[in-house]
C-alpha positions as a Markdown table, in Angstrom:
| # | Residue | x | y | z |
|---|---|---|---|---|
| 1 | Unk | 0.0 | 0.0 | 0.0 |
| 2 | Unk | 1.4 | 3.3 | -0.7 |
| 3 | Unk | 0.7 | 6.4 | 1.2 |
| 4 | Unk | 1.5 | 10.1 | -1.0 |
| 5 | Unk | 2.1 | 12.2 | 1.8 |
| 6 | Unk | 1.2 | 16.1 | 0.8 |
| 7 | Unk | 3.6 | 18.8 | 1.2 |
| 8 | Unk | 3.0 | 21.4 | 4.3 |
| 9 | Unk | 1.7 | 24.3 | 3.4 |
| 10 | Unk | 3.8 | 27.7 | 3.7 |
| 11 | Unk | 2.1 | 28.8 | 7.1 |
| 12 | Unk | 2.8 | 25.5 | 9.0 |
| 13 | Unk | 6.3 | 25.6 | 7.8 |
| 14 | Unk | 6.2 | 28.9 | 9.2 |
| 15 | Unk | 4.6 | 27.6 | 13.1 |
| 16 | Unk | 7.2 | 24.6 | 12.7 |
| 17 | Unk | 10.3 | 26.9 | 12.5 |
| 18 | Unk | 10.5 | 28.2 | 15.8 |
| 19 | Unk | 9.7 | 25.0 | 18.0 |
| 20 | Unk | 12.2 | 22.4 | 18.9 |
| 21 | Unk | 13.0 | 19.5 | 16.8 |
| 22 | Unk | 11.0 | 16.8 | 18.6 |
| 23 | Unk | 7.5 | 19.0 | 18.7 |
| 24 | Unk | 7.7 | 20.0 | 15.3 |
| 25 | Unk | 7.6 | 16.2 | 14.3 |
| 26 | Unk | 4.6 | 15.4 | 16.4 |
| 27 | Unk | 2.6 | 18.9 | 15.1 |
| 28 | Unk | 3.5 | 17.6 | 11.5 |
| 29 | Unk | 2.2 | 14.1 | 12.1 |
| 30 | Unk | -1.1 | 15.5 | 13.6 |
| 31 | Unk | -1.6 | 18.2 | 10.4 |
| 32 | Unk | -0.5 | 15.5 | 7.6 |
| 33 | Unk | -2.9 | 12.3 | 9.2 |
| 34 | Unk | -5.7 | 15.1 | 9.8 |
| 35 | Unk | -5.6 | 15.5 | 6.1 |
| 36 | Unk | -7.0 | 12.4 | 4.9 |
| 37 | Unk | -9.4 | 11.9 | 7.1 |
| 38 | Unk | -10.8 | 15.3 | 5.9 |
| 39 | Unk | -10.9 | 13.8 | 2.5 |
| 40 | Unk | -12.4 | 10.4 | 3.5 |
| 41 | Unk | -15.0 | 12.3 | 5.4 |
| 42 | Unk | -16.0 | 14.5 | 2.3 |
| 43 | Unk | -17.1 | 11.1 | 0.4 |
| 44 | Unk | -20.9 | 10.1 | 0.4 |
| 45 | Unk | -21.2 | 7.6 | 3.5 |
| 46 | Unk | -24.6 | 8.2 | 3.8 |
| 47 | Unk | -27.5 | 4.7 | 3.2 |
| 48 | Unk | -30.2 | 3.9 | 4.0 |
| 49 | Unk | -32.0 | 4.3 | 6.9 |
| 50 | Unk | -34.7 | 4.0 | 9.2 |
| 51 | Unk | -36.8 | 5.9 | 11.8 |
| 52 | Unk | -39.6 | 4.7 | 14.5 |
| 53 | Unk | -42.1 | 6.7 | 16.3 |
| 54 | Unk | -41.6 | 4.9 | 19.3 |
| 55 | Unk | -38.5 | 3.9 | 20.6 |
| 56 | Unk | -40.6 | 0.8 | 23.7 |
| 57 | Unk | -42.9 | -1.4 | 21.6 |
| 58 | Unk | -45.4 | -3.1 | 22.9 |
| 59 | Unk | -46.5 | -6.6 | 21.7 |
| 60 | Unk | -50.3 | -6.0 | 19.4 |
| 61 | Unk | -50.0 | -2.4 | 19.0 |
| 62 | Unk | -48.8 | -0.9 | 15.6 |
| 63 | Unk | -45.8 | 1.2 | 15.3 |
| 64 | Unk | -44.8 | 3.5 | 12.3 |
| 65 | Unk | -42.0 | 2.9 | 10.9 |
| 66 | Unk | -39.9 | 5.3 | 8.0 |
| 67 | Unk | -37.0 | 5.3 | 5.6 |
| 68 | Unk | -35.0 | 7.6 | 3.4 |
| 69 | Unk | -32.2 | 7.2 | 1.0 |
| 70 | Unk | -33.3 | 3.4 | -0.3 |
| 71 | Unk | -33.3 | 2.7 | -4.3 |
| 72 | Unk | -36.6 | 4.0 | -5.7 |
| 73 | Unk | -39.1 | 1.5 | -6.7 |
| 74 | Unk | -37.8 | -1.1 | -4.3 |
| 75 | Unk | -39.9 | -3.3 | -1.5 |
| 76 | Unk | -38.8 | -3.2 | 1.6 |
| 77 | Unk | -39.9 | -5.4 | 4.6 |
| 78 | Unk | -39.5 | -4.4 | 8.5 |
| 79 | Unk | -40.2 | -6.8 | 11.0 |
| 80 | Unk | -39.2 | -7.1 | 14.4 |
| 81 | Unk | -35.9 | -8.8 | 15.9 |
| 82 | Unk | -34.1 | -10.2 | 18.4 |
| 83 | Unk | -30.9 | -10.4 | 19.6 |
| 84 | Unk | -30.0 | -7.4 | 16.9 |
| 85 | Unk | -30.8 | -9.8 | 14.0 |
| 86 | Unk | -27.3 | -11.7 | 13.9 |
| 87 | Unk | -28.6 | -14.9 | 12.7 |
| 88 | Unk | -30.7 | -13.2 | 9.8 |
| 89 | Unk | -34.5 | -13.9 | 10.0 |
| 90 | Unk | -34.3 | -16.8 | 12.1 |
| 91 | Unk | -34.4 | -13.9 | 15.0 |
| 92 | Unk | -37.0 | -12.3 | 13.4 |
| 93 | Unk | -41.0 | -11.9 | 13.6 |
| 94 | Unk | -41.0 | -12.6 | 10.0 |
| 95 | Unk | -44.9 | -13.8 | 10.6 |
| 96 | Unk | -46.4 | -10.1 | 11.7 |
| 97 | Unk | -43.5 | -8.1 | 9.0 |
| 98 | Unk | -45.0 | -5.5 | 6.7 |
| 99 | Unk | -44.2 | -4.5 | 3.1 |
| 100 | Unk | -44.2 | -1.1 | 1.5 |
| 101 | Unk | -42.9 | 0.4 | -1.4 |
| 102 | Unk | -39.9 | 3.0 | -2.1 |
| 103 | Unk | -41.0 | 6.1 | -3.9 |
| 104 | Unk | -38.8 | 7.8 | -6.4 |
| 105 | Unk | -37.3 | 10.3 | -3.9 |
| 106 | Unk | -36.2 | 7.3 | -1.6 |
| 107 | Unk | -38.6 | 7.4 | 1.0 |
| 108 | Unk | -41.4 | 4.9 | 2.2 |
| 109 | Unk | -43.5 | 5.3 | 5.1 |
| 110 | Unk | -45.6 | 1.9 | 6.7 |
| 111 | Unk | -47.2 | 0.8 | 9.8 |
| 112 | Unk | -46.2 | -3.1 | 11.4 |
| 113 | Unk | -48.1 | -4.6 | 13.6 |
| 114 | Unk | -45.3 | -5.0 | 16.7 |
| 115 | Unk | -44.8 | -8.7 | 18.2 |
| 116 | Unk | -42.4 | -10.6 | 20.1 |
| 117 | Unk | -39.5 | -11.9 | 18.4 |
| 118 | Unk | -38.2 | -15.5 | 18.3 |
| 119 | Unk | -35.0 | -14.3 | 19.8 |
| 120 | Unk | -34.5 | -12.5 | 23.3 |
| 121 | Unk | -33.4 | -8.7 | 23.2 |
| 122 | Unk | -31.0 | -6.5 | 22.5 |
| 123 | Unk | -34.4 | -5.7 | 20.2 |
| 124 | Unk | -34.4 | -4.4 | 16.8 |
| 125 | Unk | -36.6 | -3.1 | 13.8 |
| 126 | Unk | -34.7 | -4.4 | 11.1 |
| 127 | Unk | -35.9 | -2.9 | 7.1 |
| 128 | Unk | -34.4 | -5.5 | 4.2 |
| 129 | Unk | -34.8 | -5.4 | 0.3 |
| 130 | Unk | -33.6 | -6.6 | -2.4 |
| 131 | Unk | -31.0 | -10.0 | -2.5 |
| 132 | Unk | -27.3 | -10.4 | -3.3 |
| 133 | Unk | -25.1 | -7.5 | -3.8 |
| 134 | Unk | -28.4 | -5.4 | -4.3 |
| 135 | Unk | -29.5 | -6.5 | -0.9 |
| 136 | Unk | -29.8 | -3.1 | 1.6 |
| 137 | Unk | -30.4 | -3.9 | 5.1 |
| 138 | Unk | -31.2 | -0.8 | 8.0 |
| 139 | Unk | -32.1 | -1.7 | 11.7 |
| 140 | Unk | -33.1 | 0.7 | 14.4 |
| 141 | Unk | -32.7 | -0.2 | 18.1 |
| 142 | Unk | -36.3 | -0.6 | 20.1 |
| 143 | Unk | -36.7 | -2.6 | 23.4 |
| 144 | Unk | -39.7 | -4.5 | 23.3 |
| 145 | Unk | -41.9 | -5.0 | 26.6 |
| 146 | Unk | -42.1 | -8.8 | 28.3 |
| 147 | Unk | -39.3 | -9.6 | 26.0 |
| 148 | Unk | -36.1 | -10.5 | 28.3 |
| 149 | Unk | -32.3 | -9.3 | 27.6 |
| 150 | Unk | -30.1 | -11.7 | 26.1 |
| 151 | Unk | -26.4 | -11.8 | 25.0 |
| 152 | Unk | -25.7 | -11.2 | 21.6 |
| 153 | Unk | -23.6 | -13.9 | 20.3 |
| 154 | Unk | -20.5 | -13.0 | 18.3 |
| 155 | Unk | -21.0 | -13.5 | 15.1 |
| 156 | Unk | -17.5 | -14.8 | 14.7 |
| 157 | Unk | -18.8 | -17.9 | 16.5 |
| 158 | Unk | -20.0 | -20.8 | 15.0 |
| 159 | Unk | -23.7 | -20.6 | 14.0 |
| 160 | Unk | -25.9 | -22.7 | 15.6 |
| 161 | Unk | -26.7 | -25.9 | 14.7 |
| 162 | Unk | -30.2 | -28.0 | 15.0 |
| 163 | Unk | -31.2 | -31.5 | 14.1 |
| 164 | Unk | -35.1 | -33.1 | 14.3 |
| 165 | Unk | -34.4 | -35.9 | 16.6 |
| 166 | Unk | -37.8 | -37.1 | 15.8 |
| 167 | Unk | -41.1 | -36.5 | 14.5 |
| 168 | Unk | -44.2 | -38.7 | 14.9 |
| 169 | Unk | -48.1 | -38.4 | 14.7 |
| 170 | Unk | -49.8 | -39.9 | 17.5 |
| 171 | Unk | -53.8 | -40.5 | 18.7 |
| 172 | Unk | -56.6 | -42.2 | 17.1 |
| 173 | Unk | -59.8 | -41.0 | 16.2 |
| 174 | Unk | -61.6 | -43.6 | 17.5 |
| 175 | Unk | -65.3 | -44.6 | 16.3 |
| 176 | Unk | -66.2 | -41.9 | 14.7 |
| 177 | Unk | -63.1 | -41.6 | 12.7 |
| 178 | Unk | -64.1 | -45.4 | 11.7 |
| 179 | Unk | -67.5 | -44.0 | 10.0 |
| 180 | Unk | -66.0 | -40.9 | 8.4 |
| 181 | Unk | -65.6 | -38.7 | 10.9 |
| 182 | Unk | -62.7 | -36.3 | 11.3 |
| 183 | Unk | -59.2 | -37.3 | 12.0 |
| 184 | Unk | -57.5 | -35.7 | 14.8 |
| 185 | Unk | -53.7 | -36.3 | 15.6 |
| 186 | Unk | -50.8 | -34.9 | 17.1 |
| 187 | Unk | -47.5 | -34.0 | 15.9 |
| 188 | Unk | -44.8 | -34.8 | 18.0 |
| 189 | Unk | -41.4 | -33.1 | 17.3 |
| 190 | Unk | -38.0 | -33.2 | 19.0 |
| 191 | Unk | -35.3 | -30.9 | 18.3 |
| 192 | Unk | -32.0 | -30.4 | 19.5 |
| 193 | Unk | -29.1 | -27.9 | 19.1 |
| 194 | Unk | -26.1 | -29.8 | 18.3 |
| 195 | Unk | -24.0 | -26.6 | 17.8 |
| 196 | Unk | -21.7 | -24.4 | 20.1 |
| 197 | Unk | -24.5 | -21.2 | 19.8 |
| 198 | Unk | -27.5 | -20.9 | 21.4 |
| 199 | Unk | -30.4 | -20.7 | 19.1 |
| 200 | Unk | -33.0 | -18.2 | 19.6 |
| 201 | Unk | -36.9 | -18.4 | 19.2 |
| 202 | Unk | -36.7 | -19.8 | 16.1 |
| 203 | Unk | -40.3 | -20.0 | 14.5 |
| 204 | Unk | -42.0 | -23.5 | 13.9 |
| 205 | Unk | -43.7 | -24.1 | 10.7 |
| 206 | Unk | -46.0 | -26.9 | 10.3 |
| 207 | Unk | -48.5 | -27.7 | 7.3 |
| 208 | Unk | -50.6 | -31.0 | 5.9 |
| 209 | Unk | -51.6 | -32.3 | 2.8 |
| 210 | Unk | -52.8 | -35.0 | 1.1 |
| 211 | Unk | -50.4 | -37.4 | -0.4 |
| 212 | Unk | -46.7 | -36.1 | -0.5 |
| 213 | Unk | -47.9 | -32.3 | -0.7 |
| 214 | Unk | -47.8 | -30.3 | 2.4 |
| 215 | Unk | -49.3 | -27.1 | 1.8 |
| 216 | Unk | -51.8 | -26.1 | 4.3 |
| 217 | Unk | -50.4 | -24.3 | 7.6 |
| 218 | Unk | -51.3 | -25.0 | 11.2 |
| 219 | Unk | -51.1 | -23.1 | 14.0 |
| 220 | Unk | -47.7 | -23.8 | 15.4 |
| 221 | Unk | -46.7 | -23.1 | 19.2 |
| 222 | Unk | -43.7 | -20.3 | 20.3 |
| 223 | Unk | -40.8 | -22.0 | 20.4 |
| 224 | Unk | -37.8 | -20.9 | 23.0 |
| 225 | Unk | -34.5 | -20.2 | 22.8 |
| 226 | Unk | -32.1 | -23.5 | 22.7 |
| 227 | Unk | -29.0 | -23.3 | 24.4 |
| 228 | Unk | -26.2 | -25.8 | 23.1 |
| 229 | Unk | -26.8 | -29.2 | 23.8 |
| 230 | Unk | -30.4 | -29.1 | 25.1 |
| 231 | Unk | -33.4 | -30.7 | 23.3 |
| 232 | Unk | -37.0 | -29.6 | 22.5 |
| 233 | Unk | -40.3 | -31.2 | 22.6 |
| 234 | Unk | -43.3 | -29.3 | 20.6 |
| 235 | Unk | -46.6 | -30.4 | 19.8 |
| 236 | Unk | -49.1 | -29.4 | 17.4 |
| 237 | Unk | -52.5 | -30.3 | 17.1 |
| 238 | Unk | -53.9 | -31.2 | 13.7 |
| 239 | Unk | -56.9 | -32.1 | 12.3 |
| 240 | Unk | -57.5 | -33.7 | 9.0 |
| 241 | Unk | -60.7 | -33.3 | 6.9 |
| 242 | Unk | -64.2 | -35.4 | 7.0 |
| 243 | Unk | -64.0 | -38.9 | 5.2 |
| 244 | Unk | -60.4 | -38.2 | 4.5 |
| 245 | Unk | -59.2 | -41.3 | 2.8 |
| 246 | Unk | -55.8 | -42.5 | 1.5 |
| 247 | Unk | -52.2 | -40.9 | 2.5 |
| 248 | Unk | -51.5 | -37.9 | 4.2 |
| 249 | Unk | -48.5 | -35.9 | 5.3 |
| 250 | Unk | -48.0 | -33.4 | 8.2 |
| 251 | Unk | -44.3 | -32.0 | 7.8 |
| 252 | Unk | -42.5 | -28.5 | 8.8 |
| 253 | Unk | -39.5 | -26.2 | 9.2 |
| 254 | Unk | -37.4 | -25.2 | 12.4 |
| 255 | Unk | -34.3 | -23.6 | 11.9 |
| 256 | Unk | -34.0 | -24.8 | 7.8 |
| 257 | Unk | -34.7 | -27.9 | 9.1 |
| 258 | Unk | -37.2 | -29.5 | 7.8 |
| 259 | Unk | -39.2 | -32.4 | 8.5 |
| 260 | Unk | -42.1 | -35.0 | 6.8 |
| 261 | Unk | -44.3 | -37.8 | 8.2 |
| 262 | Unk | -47.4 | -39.6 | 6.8 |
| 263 | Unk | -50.3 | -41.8 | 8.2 |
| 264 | Unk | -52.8 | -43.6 | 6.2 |
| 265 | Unk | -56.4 | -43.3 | 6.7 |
| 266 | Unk | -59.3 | -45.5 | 5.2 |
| 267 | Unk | -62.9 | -45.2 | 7.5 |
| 268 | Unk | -63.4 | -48.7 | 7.2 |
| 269 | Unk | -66.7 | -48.5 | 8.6 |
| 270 | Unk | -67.8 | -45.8 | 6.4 |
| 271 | Unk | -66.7 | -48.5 | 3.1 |
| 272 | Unk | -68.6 | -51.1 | 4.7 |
| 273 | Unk | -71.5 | -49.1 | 4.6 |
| 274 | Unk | -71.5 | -47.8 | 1.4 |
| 275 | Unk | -70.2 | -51.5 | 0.2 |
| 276 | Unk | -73.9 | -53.2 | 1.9 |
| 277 | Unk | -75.5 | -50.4 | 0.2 |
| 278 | Unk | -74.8 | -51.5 | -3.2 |
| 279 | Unk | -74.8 | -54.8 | -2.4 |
| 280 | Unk | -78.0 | -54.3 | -0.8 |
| 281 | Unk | -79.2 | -52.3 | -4.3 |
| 282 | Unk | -77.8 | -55.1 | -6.4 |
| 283 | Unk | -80.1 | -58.1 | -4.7 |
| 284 | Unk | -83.2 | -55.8 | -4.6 |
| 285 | Unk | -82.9 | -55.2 | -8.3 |
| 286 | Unk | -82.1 | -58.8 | -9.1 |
| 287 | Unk | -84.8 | -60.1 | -6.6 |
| 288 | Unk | -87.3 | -57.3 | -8.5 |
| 289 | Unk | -86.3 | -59.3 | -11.9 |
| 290 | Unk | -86.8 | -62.6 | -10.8 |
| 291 | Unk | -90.0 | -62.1 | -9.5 |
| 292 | Unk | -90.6 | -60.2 | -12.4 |
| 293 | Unk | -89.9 | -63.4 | -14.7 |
| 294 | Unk | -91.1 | -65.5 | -12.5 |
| 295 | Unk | -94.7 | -63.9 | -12.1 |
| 296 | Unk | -97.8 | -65.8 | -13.4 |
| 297 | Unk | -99.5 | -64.3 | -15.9 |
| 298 | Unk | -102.3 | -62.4 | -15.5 |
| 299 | Unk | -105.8 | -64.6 | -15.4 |
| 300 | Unk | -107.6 | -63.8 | -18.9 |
| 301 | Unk | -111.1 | -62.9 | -18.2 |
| 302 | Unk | -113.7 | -64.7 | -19.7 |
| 303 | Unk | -115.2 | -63.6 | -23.0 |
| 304 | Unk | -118.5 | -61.7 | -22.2 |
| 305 | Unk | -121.1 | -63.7 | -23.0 |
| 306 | Unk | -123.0 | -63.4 | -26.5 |
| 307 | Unk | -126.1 | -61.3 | -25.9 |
| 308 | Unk | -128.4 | -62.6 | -28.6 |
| 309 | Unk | -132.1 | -61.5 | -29.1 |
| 310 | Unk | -134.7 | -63.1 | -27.1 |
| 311 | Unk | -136.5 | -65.8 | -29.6 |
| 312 | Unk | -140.1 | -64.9 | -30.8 |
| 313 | Unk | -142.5 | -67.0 | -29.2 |
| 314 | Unk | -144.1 | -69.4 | -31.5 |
| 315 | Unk | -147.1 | -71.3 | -30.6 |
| 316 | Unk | -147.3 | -74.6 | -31.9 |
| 317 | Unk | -150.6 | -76.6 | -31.9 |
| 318 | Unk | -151.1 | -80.8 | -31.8 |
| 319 | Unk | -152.1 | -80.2 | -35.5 |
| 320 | Unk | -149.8 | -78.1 | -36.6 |
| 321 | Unk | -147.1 | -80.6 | -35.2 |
| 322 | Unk | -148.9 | -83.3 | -36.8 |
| 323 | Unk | -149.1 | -81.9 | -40.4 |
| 324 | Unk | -145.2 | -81.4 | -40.1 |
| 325 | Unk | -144.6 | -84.3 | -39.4 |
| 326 | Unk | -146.5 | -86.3 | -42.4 |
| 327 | Unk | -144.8 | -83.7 | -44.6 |
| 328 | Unk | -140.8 | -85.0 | -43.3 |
| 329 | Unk | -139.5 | -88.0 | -45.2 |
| 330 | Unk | -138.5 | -90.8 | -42.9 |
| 331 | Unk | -135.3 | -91.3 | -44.9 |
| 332 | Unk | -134.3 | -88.1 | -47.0 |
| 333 | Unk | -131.8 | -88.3 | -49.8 |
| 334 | Unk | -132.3 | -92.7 | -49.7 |
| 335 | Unk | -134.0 | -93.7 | -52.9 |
| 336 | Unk | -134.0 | -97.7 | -51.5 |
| 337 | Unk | -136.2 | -96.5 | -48.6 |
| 338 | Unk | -139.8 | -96.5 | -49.0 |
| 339 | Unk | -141.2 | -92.8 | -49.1 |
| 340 | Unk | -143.1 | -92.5 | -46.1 |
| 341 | Unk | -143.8 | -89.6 | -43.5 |
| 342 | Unk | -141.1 | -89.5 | -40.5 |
| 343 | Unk | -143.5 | -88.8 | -38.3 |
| 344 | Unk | -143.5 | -88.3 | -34.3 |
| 345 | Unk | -141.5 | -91.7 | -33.1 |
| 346 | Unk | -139.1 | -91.4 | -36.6 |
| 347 | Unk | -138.2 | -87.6 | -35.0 |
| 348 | Unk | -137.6 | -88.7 | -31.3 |
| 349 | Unk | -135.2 | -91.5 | -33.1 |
| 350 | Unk | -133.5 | -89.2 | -35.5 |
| 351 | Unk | -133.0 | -86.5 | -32.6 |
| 352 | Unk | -132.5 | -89.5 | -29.8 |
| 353 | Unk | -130.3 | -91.6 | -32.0 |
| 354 | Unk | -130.8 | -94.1 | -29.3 |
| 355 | Unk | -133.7 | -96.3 | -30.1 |
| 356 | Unk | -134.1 | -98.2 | -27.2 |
| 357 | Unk | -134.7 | -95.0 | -25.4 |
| 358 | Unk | -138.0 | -94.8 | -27.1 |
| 359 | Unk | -141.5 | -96.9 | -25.2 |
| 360 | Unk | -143.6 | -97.6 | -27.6 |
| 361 | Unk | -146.2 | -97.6 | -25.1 |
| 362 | Unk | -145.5 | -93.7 | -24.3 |
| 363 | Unk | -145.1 | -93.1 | -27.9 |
| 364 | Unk | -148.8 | -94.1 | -28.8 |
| 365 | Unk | -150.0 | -92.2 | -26.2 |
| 366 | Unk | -148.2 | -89.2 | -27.4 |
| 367 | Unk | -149.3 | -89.6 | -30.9 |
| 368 | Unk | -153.0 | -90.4 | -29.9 |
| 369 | Unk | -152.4 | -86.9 | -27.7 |
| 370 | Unk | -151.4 | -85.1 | -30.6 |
| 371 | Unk | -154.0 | -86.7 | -33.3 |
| 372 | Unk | -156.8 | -84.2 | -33.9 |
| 373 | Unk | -160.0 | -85.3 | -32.7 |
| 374 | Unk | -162.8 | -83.8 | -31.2 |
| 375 | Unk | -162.5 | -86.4 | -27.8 |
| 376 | Unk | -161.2 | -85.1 | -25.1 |
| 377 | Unk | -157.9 | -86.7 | -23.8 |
| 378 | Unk | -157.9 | -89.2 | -22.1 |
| 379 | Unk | -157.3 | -88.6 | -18.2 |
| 380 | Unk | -155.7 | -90.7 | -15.3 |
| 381 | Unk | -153.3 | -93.0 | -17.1 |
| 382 | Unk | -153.1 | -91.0 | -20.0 |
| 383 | Unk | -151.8 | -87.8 | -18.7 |
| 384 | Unk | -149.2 | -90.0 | -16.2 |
| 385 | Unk | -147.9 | -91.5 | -19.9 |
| 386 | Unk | -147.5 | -88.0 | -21.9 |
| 387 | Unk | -145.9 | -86.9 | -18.2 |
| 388 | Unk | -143.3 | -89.6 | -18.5 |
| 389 | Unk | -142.9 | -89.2 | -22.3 |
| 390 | Unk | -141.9 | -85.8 | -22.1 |
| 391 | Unk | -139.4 | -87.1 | -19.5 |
| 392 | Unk | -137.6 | -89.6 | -21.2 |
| 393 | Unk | -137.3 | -87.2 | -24.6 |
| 394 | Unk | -135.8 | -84.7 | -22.4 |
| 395 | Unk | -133.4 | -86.9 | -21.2 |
């Protein structure tokens, strides 16, 4: 490195001459290192920074917080931190930070909602934006109330250093769970600072999902600070949706750590159910078909019965009976038979066909009954053998 040294002007040389040889060295020394540091001063230092309205926050009440000199057009973020922010946002209250934007003369103005950091105090209100070697970072010091003083690790020291020593889901959801109901279990995780720093109040991130996606949060407890060596227990409820069925994961974050575990739910009792249901469906609709098929059919009713006219009444007379017969040939259509009338025991036959049905005894009588004659018929005996005629041609 090489240092120009600038030549004194006339008036020092002038103050030097008169003082002894020693004192004149030390004056010049003083005047010629004085110079630089004029010049370094002169340069543009300034950055950005950031202003507070309050200096003692209170945890739920806003504060208002302002900057000047950041890169127009920019986002910045303020949150609150702990133990001055020396482990970056893992001292932070990242969850309540607010956003605003940088107008073009460099200024922003916003209002965050103040909260207790992860990390004990010495408290800050740190404003970040941008990433890299565009990143610009401003903090101003705030004390924050039921937040306790810490040390502030040196940041030469190893950073701290966490491992999940485990992570389970416990509990069952018993019978309802069984018929559909909702799943409730608890996440059970154990961490452990295996470094030489003690980790602050490092947030605890925990989301579910179905099947290897985890990507709705849960309500996580406030963690505290981890000293080197000592181990952690946390649990979080969670609670998985109605009928859930199939694989799901619960994982989570602590200190860029992260973590995944799954549990399989199936409400048997709900698939039971629904499987009698369809069986159930299936043997009504095949017991509705067989007896469908099976059915006798339907009894034909009987043909209604022919309505015909009611005959005319004809009167027939013993001689009008007896000229029809003498007209009627005994054997019609025979030319070997003799041509005689068929007469009254000829019809009976013909309409009997039975012969030996017919008394010859009777049959007189009925012929005698029917012969015209001017006599009347005969009584007693008589009248008993037409009676029994009209019997035996009736039957």
């Amino acid at each position: 490195m090489t240092t120009r040294r600038s030549a004194a002007p006339p008036a020092a040389h002038r103050l030097l001459a008169p003082l002894p040889g020693a004192l004149a060295a030390a004056f010049a020394a003083v005047v010629l290192t004085a110079a630089p540091a004029g010049a370094a001063g002169g340069a543009d230092t300034t950055g950005p920074g950031i202003t507070t309205d309050a200096t003692r926050l209170v945890p739920g009440r806003p504060v208002t917080v302002t900057g000047t000199d950041w890169p127009a057009g920019a986002t910045v973020q303020a949150e609150v931190c702990g133990l001055r922010a020396v482990h970056g946002s893992s001292d932070c209250d990242t969850t309540r930070g607010a956003v605003a934007l940088v107008a073009a003369d460099g200024t922003f103005r916003l209002t965050l909602l103040a909260g207790g950091p992860p990390a004990d105090c010495p408290c800050v209100i740190r404003a970040t934006t941008g990433a890299g070697q565009d990143a610009r970072t401003a903090t101003a010091d705030i004390a924050v109330a039921d937040v306790p003083e810490g040390v502030v690790p040196d940041t030469g020291t190893t950073a701290p250093e966490v491992t999940v020593v485990d992570a389970e889901l416990t509990g069952n959801g018993g019978l309802s769970e069984f018929f559909g109901g909702r799943p409730h279990r608890t996440l059970v995780v154990t961490v452990r600072n295996t470094g030489t720093a003690t980790l602050g109040r490092t947030p605890l991130t925990v989301r579910w999902g179905a099947g290897g996606r985890v990507d709705t949060d849960i309500a996580a407890p406030l963690t505290a600070p981890l000293k080197p060596g000592e181990q952690a227990t946390y649990r979080v409820p969670v609670t998985m949706p109605l009928a859930a069925f199939g694989r799901y994961s619960v994982g989570g974050e602590y200190a860029s750590r992260t973590f995944v575990v799954t549990t399989d739910l199936y409400p048997w009792g709900l698939i039971s159910v629904a499987g009698a249901s369809v069986l159930l469906t299936v043997f009504s609709t095949g017991w509705a078909i067989r007896r469908r098929l099976n059915r006798p059919p339907a009894p034909v009713p009987p043909p209604a019965p022919a309505v015909f006219p009611a005959p005319a009444a004809v009167q027939v007379t013993p001689e009008g009976l007896a000229s029809v017969l003498a007209t009627l040939p005994a054997h019609p259509g025979d030319p070997a038979e003799p041509a005689e009338p068929l007469g009254l025991e000829g019809l009976l036959r013909r309409l009997a066909d039975r012969p030996a049905l017919i008394d010859p005894t009777q049959l007189d009588a009925l012929e005698a009954l029917l012969a015209p004659c001017s006599a009347p018929a005969p009584q007693g005996p008589a009248t008993a053998a037409t009676a029994t005629t009209e019997a035996g041609g009736r039957t």
